[in-house]
PDB file of N, CA, C, O and CB in Angstrom:
ATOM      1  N   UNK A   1      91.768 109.428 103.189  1.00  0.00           N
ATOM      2  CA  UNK A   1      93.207 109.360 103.080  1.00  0.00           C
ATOM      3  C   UNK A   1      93.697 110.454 102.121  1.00  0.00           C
ATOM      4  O   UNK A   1      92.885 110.960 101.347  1.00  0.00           O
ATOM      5  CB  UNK A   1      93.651 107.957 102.600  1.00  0.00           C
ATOM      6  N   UNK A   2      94.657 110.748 102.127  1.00  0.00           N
ATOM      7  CA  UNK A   2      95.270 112.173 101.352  1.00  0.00           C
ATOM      8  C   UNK A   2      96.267 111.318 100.589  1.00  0.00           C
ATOM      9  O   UNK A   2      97.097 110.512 101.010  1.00  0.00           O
ATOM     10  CB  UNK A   2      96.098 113.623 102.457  1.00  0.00           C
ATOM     11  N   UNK A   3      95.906 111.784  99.109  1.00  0.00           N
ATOM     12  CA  UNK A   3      96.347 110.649  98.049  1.00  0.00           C
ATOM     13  C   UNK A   3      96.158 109.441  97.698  1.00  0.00           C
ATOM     14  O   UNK A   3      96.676 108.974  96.683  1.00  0.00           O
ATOM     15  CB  UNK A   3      97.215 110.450  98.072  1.00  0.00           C
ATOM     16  N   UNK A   4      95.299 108.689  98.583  1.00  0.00           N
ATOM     17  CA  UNK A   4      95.000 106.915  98.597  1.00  0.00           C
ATOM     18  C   UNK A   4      95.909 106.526  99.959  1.00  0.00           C
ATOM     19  O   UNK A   4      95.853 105.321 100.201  1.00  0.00           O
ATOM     20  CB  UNK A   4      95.744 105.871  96.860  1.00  0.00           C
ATOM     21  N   UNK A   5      96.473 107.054 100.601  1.00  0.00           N
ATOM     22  CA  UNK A   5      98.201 106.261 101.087  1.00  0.00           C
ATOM     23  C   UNK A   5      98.235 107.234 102.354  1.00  0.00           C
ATOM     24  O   UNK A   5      98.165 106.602 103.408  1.00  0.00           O
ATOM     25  CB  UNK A   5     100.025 106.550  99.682  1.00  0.00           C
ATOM     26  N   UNK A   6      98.315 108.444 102.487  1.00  0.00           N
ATOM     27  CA  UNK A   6      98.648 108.856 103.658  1.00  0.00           C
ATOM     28  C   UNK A   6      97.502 109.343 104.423  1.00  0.00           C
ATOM     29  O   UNK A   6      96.501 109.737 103.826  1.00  0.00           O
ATOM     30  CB  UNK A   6      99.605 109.758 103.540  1.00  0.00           C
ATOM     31  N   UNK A   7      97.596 109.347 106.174  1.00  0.00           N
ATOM     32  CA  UNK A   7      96.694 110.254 106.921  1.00  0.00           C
ATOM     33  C   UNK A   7      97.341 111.057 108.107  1.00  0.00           C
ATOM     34  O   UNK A   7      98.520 111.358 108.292  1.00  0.00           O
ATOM     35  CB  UNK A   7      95.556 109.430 107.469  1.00  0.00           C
ATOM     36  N   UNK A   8      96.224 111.314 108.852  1.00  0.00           N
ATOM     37  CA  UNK A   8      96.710 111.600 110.067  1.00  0.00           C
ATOM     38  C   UNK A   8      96.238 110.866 111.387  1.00  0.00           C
ATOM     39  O   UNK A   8      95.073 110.757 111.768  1.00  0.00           O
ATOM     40  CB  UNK A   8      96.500 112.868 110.173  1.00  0.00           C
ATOM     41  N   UNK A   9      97.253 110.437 111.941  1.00  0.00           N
ATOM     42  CA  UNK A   9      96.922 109.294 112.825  1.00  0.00           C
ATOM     43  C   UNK A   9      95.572 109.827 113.923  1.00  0.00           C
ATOM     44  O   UNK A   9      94.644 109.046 114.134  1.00  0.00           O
ATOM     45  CB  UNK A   9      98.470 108.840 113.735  1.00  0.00           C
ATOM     46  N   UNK A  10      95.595 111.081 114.502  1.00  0.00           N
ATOM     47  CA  UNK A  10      95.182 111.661 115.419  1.00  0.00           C
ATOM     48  C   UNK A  10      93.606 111.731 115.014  1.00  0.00           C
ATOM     49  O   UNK A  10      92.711 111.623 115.852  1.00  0.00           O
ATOM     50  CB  UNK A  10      95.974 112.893 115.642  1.00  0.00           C
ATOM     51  N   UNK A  11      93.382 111.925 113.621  1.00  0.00           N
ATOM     52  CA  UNK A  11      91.793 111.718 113.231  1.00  0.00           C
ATOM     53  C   UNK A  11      91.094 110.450 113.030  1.00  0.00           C
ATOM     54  O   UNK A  11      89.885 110.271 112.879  1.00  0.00           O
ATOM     55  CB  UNK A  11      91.533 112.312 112.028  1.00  0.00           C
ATOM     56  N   UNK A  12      92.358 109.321 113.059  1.00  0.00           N
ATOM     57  CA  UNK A  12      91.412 107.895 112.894  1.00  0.00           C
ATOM     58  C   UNK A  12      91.975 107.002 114.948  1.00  0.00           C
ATOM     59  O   UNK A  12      91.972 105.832 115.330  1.00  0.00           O
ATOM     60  CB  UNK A  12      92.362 106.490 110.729  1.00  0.00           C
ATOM     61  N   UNK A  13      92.449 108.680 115.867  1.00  0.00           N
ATOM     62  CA  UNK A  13      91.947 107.660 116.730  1.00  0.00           C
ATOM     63  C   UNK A  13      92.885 107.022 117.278  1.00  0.00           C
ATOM     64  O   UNK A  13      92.581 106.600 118.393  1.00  0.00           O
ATOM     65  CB  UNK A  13      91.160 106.794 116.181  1.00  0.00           C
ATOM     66  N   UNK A  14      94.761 106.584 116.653  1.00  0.00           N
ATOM     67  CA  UNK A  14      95.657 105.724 116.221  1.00  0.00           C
ATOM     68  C   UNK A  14      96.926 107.060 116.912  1.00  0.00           C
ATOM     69  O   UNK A  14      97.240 108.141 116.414  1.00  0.00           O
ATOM     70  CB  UNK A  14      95.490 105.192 114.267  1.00  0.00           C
ATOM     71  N   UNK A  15      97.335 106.490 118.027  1.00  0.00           N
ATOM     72  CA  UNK A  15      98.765 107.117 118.001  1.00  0.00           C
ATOM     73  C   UNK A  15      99.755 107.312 116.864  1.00  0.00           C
ATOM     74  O   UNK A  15      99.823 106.567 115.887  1.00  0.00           O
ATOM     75  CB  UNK A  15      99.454 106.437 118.801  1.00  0.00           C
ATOM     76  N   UNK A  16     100.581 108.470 117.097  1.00  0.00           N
ATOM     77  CA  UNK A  16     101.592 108.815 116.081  1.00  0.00           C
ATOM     78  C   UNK A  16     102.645 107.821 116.692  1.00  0.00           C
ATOM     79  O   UNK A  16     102.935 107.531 117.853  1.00  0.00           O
ATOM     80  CB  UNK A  16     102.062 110.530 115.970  1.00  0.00           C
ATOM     81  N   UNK A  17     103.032 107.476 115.661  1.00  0.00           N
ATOM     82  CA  UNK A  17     104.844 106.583 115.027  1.00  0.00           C
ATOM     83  C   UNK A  17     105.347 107.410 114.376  1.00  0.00           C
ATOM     84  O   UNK A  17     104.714 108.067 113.550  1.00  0.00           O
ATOM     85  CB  UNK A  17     104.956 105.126 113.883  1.00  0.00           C
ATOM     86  N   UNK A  18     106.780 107.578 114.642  1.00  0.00           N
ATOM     87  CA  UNK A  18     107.587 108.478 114.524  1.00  0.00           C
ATOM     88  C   UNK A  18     109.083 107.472 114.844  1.00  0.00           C
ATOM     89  O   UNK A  18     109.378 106.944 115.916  1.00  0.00           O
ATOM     90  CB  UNK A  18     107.139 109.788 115.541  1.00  0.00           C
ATOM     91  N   UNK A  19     109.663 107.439 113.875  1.00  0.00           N
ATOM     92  CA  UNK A  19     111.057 107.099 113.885  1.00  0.00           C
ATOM     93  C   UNK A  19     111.732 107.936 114.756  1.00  0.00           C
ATOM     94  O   UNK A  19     112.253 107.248 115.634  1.00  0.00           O
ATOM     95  CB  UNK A  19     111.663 107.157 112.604  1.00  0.00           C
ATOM     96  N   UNK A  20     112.003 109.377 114.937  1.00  0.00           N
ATOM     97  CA  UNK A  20     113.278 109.970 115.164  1.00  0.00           C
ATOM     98  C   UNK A  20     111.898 111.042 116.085  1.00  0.00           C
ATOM     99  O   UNK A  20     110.674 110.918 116.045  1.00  0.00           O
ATOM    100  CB  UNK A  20     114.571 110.594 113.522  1.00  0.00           C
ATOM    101  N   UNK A  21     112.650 111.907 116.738  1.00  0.00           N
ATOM    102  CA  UNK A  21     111.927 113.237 117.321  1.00  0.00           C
ATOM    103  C   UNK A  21     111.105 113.378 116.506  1.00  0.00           C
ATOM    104  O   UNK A  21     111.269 112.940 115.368  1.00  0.00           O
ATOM    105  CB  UNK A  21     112.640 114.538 117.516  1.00  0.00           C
ATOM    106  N   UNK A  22     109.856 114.117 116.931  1.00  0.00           N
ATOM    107  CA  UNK A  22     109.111 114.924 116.117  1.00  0.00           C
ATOM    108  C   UNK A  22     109.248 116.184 116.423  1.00  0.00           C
ATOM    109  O   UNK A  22     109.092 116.716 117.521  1.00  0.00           O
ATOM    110  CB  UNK A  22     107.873 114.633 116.100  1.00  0.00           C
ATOM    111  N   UNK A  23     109.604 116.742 115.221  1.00  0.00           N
ATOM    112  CA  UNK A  23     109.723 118.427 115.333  1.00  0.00           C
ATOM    113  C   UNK A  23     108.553 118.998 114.218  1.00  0.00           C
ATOM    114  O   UNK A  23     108.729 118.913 113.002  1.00  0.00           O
ATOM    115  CB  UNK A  23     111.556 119.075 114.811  1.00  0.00           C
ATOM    116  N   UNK A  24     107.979 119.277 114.509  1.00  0.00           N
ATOM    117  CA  UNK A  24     106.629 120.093 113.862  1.00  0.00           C
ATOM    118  C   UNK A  24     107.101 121.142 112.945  1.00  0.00           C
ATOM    119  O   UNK A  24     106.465 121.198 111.893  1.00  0.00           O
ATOM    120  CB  UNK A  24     105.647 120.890 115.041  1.00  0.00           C
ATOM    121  N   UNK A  25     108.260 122.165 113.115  1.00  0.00           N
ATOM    122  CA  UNK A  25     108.656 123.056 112.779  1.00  0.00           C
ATOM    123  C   UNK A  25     108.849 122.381 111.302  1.00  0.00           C
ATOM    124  O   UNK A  25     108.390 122.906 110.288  1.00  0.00           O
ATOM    125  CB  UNK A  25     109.676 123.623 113.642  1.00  0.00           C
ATOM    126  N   UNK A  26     109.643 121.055 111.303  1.00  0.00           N
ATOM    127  CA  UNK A  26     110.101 120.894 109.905  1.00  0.00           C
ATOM    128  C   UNK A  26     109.360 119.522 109.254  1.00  0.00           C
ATOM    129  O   UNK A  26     109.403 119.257 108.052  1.00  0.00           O
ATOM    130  CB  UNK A  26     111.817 120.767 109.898  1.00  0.00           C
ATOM    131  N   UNK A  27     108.635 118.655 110.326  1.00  0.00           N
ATOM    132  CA  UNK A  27     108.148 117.333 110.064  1.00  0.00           C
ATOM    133  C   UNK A  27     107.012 117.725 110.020  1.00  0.00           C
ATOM    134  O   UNK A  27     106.769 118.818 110.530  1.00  0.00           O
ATOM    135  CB  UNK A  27     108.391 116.209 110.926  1.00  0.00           C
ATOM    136  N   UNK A  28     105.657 116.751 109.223  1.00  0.00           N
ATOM    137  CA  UNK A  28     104.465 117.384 109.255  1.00  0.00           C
ATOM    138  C   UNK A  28     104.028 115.522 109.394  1.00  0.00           C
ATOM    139  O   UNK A  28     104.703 114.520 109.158  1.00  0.00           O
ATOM    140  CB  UNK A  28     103.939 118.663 107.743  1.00  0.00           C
ATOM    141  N   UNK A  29     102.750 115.681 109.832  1.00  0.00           N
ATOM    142  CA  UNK A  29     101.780 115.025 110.841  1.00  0.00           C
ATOM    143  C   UNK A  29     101.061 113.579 109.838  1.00  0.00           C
ATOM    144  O   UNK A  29     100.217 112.855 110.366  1.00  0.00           O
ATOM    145  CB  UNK A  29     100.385 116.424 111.413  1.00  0.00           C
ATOM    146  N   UNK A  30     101.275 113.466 109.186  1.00  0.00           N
ATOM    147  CA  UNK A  30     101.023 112.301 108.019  1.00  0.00           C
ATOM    148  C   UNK A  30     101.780 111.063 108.317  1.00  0.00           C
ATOM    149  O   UNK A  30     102.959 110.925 108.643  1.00  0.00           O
ATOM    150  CB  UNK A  30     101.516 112.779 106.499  1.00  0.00           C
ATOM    151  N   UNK A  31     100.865 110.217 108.139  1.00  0.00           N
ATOM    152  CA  UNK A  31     101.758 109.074 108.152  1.00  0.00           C
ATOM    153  C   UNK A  31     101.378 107.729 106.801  1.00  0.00           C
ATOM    154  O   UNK A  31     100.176 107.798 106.544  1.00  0.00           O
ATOM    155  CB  UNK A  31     101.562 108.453 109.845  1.00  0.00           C
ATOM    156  N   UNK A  32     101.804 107.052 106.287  1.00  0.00           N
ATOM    157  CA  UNK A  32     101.888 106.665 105.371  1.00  0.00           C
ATOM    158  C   UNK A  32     101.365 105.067 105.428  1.00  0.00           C
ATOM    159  O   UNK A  32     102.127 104.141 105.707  1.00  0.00           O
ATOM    160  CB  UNK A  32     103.086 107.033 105.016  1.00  0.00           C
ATOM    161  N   UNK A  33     100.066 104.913 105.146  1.00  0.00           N
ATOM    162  CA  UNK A  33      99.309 103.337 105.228  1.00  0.00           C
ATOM    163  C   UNK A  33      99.930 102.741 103.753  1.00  0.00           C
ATOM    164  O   UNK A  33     100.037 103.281 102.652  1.00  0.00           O
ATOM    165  CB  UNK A  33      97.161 103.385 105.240  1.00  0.00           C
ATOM    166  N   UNK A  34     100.352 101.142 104.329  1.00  0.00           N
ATOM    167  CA  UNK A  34     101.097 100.547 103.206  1.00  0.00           C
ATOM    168  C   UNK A  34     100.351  98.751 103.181  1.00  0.00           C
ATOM    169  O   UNK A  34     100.178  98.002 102.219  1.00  0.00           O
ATOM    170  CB  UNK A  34     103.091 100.681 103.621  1.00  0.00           C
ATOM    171  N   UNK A  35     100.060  98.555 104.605  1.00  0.00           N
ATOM    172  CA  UNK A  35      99.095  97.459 104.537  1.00  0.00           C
ATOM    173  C   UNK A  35      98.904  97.051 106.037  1.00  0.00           C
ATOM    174  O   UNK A  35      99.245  97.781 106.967  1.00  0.00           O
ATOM    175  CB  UNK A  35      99.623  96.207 103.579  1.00  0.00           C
ATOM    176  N   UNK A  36      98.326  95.810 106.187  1.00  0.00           N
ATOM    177  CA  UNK A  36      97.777  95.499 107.405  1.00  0.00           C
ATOM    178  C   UNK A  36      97.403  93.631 107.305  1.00  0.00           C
ATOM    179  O   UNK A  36      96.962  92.938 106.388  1.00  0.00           O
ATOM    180  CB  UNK A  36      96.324  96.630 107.620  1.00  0.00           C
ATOM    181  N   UNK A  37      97.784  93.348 108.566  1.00  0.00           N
ATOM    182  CA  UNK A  37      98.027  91.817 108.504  1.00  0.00           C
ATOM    183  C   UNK A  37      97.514  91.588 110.058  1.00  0.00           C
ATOM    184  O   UNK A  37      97.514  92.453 110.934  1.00  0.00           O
ATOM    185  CB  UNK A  37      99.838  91.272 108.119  1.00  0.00           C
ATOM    186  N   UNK A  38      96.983  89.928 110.222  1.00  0.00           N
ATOM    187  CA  UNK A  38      96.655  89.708 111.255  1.00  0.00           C
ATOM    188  C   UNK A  38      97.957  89.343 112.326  1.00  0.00           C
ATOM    189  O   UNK A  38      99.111  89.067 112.001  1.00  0.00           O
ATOM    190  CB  UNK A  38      95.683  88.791 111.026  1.00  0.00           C
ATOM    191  N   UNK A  39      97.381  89.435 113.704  1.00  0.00           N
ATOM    192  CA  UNK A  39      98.651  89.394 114.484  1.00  0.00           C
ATOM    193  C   UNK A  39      98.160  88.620 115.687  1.00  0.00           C
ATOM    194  O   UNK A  39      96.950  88.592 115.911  1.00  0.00           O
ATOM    195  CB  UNK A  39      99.315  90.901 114.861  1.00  0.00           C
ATOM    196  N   UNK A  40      99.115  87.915 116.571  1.00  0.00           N
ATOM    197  CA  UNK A  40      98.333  87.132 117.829  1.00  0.00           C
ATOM    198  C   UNK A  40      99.367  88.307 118.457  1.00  0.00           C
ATOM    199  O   UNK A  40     100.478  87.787 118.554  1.00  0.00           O
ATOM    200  CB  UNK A  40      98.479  85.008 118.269  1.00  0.00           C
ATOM    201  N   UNK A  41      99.392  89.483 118.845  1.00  0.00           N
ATOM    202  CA  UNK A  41     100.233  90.299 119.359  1.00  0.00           C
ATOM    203  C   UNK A  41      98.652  90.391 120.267  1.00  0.00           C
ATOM    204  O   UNK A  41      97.618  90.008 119.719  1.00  0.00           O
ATOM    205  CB  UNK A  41     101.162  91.632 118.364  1.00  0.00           C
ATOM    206  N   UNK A  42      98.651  90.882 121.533  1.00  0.00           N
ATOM    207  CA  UNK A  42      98.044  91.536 122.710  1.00  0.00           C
ATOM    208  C   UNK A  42      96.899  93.403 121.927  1.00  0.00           C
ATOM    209  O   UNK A  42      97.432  94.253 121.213  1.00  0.00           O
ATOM    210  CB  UNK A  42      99.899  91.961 124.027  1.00  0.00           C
ATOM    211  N   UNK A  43      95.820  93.436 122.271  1.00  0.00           N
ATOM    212  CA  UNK A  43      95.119  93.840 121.446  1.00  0.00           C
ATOM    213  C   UNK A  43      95.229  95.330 122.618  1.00  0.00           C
ATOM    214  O   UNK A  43      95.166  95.376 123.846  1.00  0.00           O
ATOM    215  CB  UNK A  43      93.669  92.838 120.977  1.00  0.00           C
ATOM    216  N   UNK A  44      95.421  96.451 121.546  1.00  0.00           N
ATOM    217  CA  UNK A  44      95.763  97.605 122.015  1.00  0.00           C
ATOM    218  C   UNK A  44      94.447  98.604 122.157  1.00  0.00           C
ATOM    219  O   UNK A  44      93.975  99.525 122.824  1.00  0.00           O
ATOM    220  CB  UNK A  44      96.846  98.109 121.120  1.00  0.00           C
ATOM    221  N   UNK A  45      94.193  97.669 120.950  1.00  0.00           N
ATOM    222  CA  UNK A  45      92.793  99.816 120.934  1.00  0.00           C
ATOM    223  C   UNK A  45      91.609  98.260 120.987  1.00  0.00           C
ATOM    224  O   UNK A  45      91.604  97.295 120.223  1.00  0.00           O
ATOM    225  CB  UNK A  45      92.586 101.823 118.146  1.00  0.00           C
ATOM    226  N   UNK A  46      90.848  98.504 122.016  1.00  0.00           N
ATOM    227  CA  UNK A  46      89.565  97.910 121.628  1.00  0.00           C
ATOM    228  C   UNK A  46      88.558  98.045 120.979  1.00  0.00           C
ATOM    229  O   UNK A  46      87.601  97.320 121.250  1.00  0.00           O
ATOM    230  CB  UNK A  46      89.124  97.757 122.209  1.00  0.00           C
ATOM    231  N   UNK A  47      88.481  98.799 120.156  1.00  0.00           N
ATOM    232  CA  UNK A  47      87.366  99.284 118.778  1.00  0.00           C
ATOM    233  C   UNK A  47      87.580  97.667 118.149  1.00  0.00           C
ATOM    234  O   UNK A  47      88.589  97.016 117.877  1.00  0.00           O
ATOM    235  CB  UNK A  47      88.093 101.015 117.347  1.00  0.00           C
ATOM    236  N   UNK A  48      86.037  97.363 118.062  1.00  0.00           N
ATOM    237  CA  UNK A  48      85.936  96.400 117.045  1.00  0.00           C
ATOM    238  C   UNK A  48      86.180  96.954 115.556  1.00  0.00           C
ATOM    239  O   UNK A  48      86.033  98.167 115.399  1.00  0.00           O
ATOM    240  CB  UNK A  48      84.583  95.786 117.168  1.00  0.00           C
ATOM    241  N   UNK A  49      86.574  96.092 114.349  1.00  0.00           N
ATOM    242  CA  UNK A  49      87.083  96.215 113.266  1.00  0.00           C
ATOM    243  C   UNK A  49      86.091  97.541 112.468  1.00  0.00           C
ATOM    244  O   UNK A  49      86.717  98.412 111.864  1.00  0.00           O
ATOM    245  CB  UNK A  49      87.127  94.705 112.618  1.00  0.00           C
ATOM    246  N   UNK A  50      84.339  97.622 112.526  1.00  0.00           N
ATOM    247  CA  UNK A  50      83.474  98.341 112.223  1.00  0.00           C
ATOM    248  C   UNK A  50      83.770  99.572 112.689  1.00  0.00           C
ATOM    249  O   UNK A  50      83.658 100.470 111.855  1.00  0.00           O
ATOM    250  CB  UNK A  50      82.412  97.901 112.544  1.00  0.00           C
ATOM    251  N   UNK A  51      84.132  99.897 113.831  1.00  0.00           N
ATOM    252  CA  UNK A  51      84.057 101.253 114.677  1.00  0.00           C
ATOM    253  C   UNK A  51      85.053 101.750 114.108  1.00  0.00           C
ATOM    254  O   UNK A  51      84.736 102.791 113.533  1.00  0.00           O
ATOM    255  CB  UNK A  51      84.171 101.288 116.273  1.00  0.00           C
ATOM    256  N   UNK A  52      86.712 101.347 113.937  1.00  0.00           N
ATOM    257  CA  UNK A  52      87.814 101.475 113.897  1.00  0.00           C
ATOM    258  C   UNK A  52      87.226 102.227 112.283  1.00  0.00           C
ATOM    259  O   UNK A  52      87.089 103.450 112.315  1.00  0.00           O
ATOM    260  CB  UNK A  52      88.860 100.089 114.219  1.00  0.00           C
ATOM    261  N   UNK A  53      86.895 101.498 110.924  1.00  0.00           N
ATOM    262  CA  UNK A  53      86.245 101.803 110.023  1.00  0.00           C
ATOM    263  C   UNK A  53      85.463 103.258 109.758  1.00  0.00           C
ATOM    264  O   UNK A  53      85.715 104.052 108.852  1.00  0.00           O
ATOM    265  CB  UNK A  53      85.582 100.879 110.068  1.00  0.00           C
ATOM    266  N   UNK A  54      84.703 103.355 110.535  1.00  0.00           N
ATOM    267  CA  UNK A  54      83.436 104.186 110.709  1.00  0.00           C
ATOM    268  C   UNK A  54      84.698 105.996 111.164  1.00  0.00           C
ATOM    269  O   UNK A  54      84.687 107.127 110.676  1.00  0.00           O
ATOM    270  CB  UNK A  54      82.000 103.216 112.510  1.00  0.00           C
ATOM    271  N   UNK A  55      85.358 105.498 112.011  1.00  0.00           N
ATOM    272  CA  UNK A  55      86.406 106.158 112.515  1.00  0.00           C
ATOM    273  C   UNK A  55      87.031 107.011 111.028  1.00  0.00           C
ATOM    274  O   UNK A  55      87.091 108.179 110.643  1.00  0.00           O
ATOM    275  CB  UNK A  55      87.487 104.980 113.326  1.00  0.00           C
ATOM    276  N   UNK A  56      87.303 106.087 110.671  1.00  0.00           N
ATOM    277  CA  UNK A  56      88.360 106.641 109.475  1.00  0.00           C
ATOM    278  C   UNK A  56      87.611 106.940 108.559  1.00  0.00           C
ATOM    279  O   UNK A  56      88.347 107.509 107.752  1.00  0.00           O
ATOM    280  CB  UNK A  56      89.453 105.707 108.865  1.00  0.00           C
ATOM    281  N   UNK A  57      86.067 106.911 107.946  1.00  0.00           N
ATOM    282  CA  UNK A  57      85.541 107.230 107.169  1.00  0.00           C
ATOM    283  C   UNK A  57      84.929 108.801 107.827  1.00  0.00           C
ATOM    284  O   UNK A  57      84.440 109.599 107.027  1.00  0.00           O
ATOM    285  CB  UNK A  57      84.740 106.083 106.741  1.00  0.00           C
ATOM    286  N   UNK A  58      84.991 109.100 109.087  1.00  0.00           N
ATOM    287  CA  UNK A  58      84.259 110.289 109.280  1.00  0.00           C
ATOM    288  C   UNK A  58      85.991 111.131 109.580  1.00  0.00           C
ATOM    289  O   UNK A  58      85.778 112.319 109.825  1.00  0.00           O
ATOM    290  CB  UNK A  58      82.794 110.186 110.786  1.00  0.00           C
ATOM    291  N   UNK A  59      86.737 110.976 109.596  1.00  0.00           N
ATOM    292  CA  UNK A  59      88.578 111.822 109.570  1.00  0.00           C
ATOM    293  C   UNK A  59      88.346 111.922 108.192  1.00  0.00           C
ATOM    294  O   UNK A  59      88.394 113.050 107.701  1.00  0.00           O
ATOM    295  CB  UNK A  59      90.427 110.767 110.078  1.00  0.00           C
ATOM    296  N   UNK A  60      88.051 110.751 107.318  1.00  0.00           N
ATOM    297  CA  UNK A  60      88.385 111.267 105.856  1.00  0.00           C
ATOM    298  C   UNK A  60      87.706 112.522 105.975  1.00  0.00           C
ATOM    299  O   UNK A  60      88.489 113.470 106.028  1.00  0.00           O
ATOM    300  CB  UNK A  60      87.837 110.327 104.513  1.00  0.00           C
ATOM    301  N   UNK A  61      86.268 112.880 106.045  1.00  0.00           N
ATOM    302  CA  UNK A  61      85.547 114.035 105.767  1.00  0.00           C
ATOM    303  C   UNK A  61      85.364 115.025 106.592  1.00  0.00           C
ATOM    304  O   UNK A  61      84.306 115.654 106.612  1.00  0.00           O
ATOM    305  CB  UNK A  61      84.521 113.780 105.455  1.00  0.00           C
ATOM    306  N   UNK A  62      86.348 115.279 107.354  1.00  0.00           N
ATOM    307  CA  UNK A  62      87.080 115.993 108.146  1.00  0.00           C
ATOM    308  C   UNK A  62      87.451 117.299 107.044  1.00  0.00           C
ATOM    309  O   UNK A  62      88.158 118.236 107.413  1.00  0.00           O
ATOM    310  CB  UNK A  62      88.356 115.052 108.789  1.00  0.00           C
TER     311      UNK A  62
END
């Protein structure tokens, strides 16, 4: 993570969220982890919890 708090979605795997357009020219590619909670919502990325992990530990050292 860059600072404890932000990444880039595209190296752990995780579509970009984006409020408004993305314009590259002036917006840059970070997005900001604040926490994470369980959900009975319909399951999107099938990576078990380990892989998803393993994921983001090899983007960190990117």
């Amino acid at each position: 993570m860059i600072s404890e708090e932000f990444f880039v979605p595209d190296e752990w795997g995780l579509p970009r969220l984006h409020a408004s357009p993305y314009n590259p020219a002036v917006d840059h590619e970070w997005h900001e982890f604040e926490e994470f909670e369980e959900t009975d919502e319909e399951v999107t990325d099938r990576r078990e919890i380990g892989e998803f992990l393993e994921g983001v530990e090899k983007g960190y050292e990117v």
